[in-house]
VEXZATOR-365496 format. One record per residue (C-alpha): residue number from 1; residue in three letters; chain; z, x, y. Coordinates in Angstrom, 2 decimals. Each point is the difference from the previous one (the first is absolute). Layout:
# VEXZATOR-365496
- pos_code_unit_up_east_north
- NUM_ALA_A_Z_X_Y .
...
# end
This chain:
# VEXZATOR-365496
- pos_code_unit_up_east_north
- 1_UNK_A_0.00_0.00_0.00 .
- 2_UNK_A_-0.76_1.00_3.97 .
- 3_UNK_A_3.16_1.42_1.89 .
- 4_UNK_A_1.03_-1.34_3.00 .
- 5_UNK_A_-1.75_2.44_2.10 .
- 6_UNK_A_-3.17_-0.86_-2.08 .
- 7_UNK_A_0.73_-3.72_0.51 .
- 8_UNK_A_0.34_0.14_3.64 .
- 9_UNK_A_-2.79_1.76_0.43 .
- 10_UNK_A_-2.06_-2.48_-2.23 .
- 11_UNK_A_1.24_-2.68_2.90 .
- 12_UNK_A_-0.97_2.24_2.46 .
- 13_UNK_A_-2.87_0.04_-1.27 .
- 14_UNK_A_-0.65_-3.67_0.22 .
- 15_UNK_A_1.17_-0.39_3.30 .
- 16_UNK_A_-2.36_2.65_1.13 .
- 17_UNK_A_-2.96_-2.13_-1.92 .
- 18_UNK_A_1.60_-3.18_1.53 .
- 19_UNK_A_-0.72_1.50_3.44 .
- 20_UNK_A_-3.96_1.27_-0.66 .
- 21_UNK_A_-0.73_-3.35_-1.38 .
- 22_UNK_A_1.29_-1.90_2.91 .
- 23_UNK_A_-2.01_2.18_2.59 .
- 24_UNK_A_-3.33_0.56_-2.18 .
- 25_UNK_A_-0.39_-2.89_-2.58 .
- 26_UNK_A_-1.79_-3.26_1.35 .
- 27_UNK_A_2.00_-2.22_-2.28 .
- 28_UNK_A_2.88_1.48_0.43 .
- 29_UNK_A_0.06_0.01_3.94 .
- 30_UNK_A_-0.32_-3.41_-0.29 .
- 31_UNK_A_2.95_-1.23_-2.24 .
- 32_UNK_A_2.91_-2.27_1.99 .
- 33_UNK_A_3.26_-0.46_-1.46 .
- 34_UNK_A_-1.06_-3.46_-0.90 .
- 35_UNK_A_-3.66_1.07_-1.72 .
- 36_UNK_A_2.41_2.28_-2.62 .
- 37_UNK_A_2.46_-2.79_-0.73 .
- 38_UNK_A_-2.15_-1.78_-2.81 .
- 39_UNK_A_-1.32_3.35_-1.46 .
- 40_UNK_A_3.63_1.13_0.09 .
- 41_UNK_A_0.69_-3.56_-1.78 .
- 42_UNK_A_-2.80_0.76_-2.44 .
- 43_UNK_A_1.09_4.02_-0.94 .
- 44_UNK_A_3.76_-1.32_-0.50 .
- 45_UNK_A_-1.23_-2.57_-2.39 .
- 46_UNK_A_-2.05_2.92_-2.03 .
- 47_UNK_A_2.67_2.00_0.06 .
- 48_UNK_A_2.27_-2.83_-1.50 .
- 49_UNK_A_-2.74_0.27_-2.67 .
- 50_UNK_A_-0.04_3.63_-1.00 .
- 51_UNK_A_3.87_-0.70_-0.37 .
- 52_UNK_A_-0.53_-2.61_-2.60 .
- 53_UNK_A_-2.36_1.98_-1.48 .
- 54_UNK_A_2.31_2.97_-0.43 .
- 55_UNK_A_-2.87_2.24_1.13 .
- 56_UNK_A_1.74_2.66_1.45 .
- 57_UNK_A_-3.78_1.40_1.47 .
- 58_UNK_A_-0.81_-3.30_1.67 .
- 59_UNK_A_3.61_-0.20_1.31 .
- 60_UNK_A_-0.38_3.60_1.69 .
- 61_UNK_A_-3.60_-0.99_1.43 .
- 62_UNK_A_1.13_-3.12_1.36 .
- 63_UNK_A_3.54_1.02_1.61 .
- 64_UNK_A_-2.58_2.48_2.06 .
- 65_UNK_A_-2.00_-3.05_1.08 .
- 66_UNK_A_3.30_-1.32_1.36 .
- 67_UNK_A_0.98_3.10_1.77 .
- 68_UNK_A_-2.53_0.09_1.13 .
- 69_UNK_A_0.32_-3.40_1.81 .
- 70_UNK_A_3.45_0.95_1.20 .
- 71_UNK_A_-1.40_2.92_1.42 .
- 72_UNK_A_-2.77_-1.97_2.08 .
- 73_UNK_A_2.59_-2.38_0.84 .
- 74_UNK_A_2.03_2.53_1.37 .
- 75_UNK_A_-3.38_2.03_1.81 .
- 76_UNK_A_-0.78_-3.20_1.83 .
- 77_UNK_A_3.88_-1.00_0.80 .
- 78_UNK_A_-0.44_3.77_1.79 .
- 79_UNK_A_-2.93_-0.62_2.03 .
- 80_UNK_A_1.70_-3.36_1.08 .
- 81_UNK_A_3.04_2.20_1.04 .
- 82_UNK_A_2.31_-2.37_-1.98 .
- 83_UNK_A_0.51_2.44_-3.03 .
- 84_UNK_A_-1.24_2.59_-2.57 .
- 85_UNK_A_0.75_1.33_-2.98 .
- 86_UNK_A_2.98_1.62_0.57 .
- 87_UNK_A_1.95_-3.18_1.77 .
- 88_UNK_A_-1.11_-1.74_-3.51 .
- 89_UNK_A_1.47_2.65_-1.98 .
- 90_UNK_A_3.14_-0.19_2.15 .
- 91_UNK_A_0.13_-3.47_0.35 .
- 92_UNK_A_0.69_-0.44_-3.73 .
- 93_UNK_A_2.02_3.00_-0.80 .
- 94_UNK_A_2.26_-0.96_2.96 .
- 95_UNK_A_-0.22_-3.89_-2.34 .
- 96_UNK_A_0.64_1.82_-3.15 .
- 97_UNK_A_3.07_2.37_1.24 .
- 98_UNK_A_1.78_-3.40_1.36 .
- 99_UNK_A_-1.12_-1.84_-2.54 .
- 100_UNK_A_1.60_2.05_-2.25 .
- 101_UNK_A_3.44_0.18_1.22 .
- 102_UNK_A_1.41_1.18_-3.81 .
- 103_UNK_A_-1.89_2.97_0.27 .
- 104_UNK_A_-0.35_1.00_3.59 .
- 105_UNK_A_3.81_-1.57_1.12 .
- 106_UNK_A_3.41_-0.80_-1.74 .
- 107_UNK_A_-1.20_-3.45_-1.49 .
- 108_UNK_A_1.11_-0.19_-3.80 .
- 109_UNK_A_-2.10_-2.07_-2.48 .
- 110_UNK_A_0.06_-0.74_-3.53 .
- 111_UNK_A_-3.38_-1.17_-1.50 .
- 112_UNK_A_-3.34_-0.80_1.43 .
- 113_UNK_A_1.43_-3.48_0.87 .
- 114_UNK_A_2.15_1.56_2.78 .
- 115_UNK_A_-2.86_2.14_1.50 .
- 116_UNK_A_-1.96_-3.45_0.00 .
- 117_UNK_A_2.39_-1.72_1.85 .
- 118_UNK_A_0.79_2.27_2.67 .
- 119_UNK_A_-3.59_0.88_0.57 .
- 120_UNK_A_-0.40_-4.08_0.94 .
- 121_UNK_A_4.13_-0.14_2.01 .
- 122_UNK_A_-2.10_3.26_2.08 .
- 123_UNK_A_-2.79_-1.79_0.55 .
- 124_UNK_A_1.79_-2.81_1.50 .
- 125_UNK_A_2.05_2.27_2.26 .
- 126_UNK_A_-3.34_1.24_1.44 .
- 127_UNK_A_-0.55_-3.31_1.64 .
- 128_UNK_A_-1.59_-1.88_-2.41 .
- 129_UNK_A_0.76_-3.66_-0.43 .
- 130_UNK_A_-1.16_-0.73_-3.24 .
- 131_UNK_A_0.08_1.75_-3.48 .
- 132_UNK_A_-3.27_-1.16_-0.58 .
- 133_UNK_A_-1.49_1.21_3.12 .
- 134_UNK_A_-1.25_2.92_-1.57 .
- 135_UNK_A_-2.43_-2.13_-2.70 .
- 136_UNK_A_-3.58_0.24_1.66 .
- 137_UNK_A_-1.46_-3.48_-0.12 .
- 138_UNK_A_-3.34_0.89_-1.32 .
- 139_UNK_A_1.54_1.75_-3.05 .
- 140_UNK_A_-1.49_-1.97_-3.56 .
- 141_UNK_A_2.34_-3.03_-0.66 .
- 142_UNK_A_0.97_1.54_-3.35 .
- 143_UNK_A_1.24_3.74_1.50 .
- 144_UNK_A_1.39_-2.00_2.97 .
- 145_UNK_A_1.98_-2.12_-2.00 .
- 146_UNK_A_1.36_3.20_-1.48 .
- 147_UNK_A_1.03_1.33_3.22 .
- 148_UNK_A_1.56_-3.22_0.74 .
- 149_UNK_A_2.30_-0.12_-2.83 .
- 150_UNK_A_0.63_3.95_0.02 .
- 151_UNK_A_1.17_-0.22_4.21 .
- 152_UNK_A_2.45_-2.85_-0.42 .
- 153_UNK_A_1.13_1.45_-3.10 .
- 154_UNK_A_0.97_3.17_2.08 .
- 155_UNK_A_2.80_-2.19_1.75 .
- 156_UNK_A_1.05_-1.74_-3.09 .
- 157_UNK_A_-1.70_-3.06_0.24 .
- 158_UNK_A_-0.77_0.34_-3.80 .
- 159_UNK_A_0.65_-1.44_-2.74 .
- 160_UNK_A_2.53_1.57_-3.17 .
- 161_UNK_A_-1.68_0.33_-3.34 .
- 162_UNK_A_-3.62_-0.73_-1.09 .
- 163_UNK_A_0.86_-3.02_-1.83 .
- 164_UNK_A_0.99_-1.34_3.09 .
- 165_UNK_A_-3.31_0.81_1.25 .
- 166_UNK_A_-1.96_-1.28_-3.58 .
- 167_UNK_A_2.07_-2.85_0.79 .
- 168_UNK_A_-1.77_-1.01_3.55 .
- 169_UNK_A_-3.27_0.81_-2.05 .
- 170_UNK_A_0.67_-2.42_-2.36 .
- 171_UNK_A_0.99_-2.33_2.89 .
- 172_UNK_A_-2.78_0.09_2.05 .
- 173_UNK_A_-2.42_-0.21_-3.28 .
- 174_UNK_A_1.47_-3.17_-0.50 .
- 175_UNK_A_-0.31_-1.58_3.32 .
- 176_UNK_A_-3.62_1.31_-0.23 .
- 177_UNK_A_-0.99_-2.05_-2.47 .
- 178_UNK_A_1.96_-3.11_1.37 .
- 179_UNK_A_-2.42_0.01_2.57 .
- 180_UNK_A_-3.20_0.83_-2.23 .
- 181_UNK_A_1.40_-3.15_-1.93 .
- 182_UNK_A_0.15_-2.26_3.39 .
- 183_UNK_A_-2.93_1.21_1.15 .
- 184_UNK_A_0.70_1.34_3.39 .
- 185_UNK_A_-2.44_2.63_1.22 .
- 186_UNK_A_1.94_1.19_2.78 .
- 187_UNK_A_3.64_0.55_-1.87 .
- 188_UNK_A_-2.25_1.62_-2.78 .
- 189_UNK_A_-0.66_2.73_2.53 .
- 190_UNK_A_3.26_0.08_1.33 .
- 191_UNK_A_1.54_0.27_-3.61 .
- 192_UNK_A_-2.59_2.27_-1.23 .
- 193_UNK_A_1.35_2.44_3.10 .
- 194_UNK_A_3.27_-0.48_-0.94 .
- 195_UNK_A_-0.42_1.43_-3.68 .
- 196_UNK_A_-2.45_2.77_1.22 .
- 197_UNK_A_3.29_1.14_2.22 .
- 198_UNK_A_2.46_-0.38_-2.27 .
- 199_UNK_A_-1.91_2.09_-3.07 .
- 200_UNK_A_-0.88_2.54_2.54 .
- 201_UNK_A_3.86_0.17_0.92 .
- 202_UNK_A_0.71_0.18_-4.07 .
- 203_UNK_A_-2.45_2.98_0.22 .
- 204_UNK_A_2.01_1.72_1.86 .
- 205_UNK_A_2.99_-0.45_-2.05 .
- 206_UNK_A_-1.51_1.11_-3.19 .
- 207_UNK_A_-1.39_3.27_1.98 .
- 208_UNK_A_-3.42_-1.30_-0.08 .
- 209_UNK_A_-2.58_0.62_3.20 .
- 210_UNK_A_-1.81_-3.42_-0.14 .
- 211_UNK_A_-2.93_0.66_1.97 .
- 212_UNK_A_-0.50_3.23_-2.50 .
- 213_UNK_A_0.66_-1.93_-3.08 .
- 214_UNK_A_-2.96_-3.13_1.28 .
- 215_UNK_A_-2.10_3.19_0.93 .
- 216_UNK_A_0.02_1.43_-2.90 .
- 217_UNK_A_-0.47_-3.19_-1.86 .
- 218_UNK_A_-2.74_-0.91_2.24 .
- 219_UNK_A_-1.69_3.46_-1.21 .
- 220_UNK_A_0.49_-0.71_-3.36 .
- 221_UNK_A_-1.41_-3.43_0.21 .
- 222_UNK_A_-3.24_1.65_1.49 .
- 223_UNK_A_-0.49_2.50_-2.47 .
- 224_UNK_A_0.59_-2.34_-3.23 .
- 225_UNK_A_-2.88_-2.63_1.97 .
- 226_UNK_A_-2.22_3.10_0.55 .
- 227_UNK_A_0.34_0.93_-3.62 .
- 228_UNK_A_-1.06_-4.11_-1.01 .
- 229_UNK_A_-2.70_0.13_2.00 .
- 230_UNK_A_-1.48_3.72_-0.64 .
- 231_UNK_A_0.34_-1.04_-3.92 .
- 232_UNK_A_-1.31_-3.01_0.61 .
- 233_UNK_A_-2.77_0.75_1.40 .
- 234_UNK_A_-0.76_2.82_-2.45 .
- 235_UNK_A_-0.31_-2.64_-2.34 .
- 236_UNK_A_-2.76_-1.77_1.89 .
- 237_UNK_A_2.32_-2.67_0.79 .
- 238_UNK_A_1.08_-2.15_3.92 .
- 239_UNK_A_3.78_-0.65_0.30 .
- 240_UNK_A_-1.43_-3.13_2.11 .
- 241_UNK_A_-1.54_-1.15_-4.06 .
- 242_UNK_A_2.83_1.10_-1.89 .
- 243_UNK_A_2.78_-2.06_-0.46 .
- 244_UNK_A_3.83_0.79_0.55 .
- 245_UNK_A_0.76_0.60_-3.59 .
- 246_UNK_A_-3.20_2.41_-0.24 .
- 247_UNK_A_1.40_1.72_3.24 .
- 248_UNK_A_3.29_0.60_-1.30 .
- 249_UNK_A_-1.13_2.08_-3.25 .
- 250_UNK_A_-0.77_2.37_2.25 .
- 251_UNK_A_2.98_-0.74_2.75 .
- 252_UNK_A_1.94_0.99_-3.49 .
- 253_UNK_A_-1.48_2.95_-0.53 .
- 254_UNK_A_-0.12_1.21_3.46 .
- 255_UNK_A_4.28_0.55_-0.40 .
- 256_UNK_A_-0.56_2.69_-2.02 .
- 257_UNK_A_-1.26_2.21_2.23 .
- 258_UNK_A_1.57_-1.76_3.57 .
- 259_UNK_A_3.71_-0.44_-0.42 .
# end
């Protein structure tokens, strides 16, 4: 692995790029903080990927597209005389060290838990109103959700045990098809919500990341479909002819290789 000296000259390096490609590139002149926000969107998203993936390669390539994006960020924030790379830098080690008051102060903690809630108690004596300030609103439903549950939790608005938890599932499973049985299409939504929320919270007491797990069932999903219709059509045949039960010989087979 690089040393540090090697490291921060690798970022010097960049930044030095950063500042050619602002001054000489066409495109590049051009970009506005707002023209990077949905490619910045878009490279996050592929980075989430190469996570799933486990491909440490992919994950290396696209951490330097997002660098790279702080770094333009921060190269524009300096030509607006509002910031640069360094005030980021600061501005979240300066976060981190009070954040962090059991390693850079005389705070005493336990377990994870205890970090968790006195990173949210610190938040609030910053000035902010609200726990669940912090929770962009355009974040997925599913991964906002998440943050939902994990905030409040931080203040020990939570429940005790999972079965309580499997409980509410249960609960609001129930109620859900109440309203499938009395037909009302607008308390079908609002149910259907409600037990969305509450196995996303049950996620999170059985350790699982629920927009990972649906992810990576989404992937698999893809793959065993891919596999029907490449065999399928190897065989001369339409899925839109075949019927279900000839579809699922080769759904069947397709677990063998996409688990």
């Amino acid at each position: 692995m690089n040393s540090r000296k090697e490291q921060l000259a690798a970022f010097d390096r960049l930044l030095d790029i950063m500042d050619d490609l602002r001054e000489k590139c066409p495109w590049d002149k051009k970009q506005t903080l707002e023209s990077l926000r949905h490619l910045t969107i878009e490279e996050t998203y592929e980075l989430a990927d190469a996570i799933l993936d486990n491909d440490l390669e992919e994950i290396k390539k696209e951490l330097g597209d997002v660098l790279l994006h702080i770094v333009f960020y921060s190269k524009i924030g300096s030509e607006q005389k509002a910031f640069d790379i360094a005030d980021v830098a600061n501005s979240i080690s300066n976060k981190l060290i009070d954040r962090h008051p059991h390693i850079y102060g005389d705070v005493k903690v336990n377990n994870e838990d205890d970090v968790k809630r006195n990173w949210e108690q610190l938040k609030l004596k910053e000035g902010k109103n609200s726990v669940l300030e912090g929770v962009p609103k355009s974040l997925p439903a599913v991964v906002k959700a998440n943050r939902i549950q994990d905030k409040v939790a931080g203040v020990g608005f939570d429940w005790e045990k999972p079965e309580q938890v499997w409980q509410k599932v249960q609960e609001e499973l129930f109620e859900l098809n109440e309203e499938i049985k009395a037909g009302n299409t607008e308390n079908i939504e609002k149910e259907f919500g409600d037990v969305l929320f509450s196995m996303i919270n049950y996620a999170r007491f059985i350790n699982v990341n629920p927009e990972n797990a649906l992810e990576k069932t989404n992937k698999k999903f893809i793959n065993r479909f891919q596999y029907l219709e490449a065999a399928a059509k190897k065989e001369g045949k339409n899925l839109s002819d075949m019927s279900l039960t000839e579809m699922d010989v080769y759904w069947e087979k397709s677990k063998v290789f996409f688990k």
